[in-house]
C-alpha positions, 0 to 999 in steps of 0.5 A: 481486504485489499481487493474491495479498496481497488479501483479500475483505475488503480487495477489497470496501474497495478497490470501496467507496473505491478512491480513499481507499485508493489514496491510503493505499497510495501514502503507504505505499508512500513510508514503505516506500521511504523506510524502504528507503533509510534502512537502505541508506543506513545 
């Protein structure tokens, strides 16, 4: 799923600082999540 939405820019920073990016994706994937559940909830 994630793969069809990279680009080759996105692609040469993930080879670069994988681990920094990884990093920002898990905290974002947490505020999507969270953002989800607060307009479930709401």
């Amino acid at each position: 799923m994630l793969e069809t939405s990279i680009t080759p820019l996105q692609a040469h920073l993930y080879r670069t600082r994988s681990m920094y990016f990884i990093e920002i994706d898990f905290i974002l994937v947490l505020l999507i999540n969270g953002m989800s559940i607060r307009n479930d909830i709401l």
